[in-house]
Each structure stands twice: as C-alpha cells, then as structure tokens.
C-alpha positions as CSV (number, residue, x, y, z in Angstrom):
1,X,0.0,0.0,0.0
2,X,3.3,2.3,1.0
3,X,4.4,1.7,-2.6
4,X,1.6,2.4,-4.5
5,X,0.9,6.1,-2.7
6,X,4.3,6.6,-3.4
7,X,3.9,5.9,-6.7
8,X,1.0,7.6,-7.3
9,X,2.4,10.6,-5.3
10,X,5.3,10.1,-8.2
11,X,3.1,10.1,-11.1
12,X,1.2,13.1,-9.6
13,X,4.7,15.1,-9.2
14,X,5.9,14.2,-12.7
15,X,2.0,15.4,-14.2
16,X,2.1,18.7,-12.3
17,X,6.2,18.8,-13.4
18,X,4.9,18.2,-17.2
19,X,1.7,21.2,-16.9
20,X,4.1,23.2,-15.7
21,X,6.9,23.4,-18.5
22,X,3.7,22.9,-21.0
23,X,2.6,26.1,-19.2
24,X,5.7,28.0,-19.5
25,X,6.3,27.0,-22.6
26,X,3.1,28.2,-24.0
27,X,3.5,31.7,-22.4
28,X,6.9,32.0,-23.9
29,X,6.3,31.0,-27.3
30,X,3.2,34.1,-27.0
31,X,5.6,36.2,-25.9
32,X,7.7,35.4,-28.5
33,X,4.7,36.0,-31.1
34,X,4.1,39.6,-29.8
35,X,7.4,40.4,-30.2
36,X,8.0,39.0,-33.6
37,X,4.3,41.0,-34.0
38,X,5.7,44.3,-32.3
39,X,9.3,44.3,-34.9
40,X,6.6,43.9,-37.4
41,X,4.9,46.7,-36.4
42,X,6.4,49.4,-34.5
43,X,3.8,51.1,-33.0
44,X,2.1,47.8,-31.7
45,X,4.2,48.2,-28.8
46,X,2.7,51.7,-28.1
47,X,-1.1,50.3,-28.8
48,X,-1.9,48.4,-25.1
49,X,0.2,50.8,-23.7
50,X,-2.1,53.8,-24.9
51,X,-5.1,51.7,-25.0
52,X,-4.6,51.0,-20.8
53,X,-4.2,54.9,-20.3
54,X,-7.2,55.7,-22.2
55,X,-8.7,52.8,-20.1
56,X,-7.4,54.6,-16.9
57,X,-8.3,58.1,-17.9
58,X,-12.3,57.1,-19.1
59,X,-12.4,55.2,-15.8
60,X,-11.2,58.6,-13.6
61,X,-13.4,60.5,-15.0
C-alpha cells in the first residue's frame, strides 16, 4: 500500500512537473509571437500601452 501512494504521489509530481513546463512554454512562445508581432509593427508596442491609459483616464473620470 506504501508503494503504490508513493507511486501515485510520483506520477502526480511528474503530471504537475509536465503542466508546468507545457505552461511555460506556451507563455513564452506568445511572448515570442508579440514580439516578432511588435518588430513587425512598431507602434504595436505603443497600442496596449495607450489603449490602458485611455482605459485609466475614461475610468477617472
């Protein structure tokens, strides 16, 4: 019974260990997207940027 909870506690480790670099992997590869995205366009960079202080300036008001 030891054995197979330790197992088990294994297999768990190993699936989280597994979602996790799937995870990080995913938000790198978008992050390299927007920046291939961003060199493509220049003033994509500027676009959230002005877009959140728009955001924050309508919200102020």
């Amino acid at each position: 019974m030891e054995r197979r909870n330790d197992r088990e506690a294994r297999w768990a480790a190993e699936r989280h260990a597994r979602e996790a670099a799937r995870n990080q992997a995913a938000l790198l590869w978008s992050a390299i997207r927007a920046e291939r995205r961003a060199d493509a366009d220049p003033g994509a960079r500027l676009r959230p940027i002005l877009l959140a202080a728009l955001t924050d300036e309508a919200g102020a008001r």
